[in-house]
C-alpha positions as CSV (number, residue, x, y, z in Angstrom):
1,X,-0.3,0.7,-18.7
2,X,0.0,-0.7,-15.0
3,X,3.1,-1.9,-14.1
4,X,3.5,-5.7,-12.9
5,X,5.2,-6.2,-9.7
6,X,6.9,-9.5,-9.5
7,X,4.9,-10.1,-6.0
8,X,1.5,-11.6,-5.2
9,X,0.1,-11.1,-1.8
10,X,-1.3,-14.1,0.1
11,X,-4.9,-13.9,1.4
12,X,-6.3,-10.6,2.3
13,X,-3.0,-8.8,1.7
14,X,-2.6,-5.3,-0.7
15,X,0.7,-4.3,-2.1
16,X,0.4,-0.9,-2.3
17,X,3.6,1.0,-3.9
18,X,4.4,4.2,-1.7
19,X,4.2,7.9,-2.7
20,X,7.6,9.6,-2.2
21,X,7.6,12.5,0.0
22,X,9.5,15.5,-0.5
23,X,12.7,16.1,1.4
24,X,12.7,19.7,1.2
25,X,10.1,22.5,2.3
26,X,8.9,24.7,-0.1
27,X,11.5,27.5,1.8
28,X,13.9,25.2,1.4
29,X,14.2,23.5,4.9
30,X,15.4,19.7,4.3
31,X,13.2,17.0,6.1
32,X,15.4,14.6,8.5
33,X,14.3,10.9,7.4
34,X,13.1,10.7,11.1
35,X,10.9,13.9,10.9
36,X,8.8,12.6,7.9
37,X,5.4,11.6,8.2
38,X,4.5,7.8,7.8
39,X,2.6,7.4,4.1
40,X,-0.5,6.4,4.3
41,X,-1.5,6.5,0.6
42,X,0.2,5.1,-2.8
43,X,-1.1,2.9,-5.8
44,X,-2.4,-0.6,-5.1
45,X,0.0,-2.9,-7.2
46,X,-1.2,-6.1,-6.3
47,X,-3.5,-7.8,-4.4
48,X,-4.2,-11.7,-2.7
49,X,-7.2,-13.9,-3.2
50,X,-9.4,-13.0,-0.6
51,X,-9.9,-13.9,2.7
52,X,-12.0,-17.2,3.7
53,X,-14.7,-17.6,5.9
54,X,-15.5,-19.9,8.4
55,X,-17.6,-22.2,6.0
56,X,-14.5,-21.7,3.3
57,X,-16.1,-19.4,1.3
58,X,-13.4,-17.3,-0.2
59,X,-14.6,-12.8,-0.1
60,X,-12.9,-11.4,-2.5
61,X,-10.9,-7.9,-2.1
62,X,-12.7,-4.4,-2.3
63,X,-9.9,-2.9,-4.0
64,X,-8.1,-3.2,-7.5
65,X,-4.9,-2.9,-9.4
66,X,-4.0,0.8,-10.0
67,X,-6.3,2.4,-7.2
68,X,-5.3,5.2,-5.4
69,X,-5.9,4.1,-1.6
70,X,-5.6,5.3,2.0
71,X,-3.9,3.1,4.5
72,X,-3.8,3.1,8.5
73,X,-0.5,5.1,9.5
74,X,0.8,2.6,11.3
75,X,-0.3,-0.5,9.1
76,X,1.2,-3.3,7.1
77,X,4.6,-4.2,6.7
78,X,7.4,-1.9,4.2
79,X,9.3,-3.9,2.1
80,X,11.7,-3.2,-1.5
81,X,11.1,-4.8,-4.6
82,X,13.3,-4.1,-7.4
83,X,14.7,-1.2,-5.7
84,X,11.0,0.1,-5.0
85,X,9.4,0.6,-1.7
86,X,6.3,-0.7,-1.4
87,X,3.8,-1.4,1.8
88,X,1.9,-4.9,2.2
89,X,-1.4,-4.0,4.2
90,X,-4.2,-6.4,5.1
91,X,-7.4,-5.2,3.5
92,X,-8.8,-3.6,7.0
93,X,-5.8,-1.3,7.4
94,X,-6.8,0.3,4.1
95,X,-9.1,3.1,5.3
96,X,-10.4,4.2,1.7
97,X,-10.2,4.6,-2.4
98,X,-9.3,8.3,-3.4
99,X,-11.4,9.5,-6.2
């Protein structure tokens, strides 16, 4: 059952819910907050209408609810909902679906 965030993107936004990384090597070296890697993949939660064209013809988004996506490292903007971390990413910073 997917879970419902209480969030809807606007346009050609993606709210995609972040993958936790681990904190500790598998020798058991702990990972400094700053050392970790940016994500760039999680679960697409929610997603906007669409974006318009010029003519005002609304293209809906390529992805869905509950895909498992790819983002740009540096994309979209991290923000916490409900205590969760999530990511909102316009459609062209996600790179691809996995699977």
């Amino acid at each position: 059952m997917e879970e419902r965030v209480k969030f809807t993107p606007v346009n050609d936004r993606v709210l995609v819910e972040i993958f936790d990384t681990e904190d500790t090597t598998e020798g058991g070296i702990i990972i400094p907050e700053v050392a970790k890697e940016k994500v760039v993949d999680g679960i697409v939660r929610a997603v906007g209408r669409g974006s318009a064209t010029a003519k005002g013809v609304v293209v809906p988004i390529d992805v869905m609810v509950g895909d498992h996506v790819v983002t740009k490292k540096y994309g979209g903007t991290e923000i916490t909902i409900d205590g969760r971390g999530y990511t909102c990413v316009r459609e062209d910073d996600i790179l691809g679906v996995v699977g």
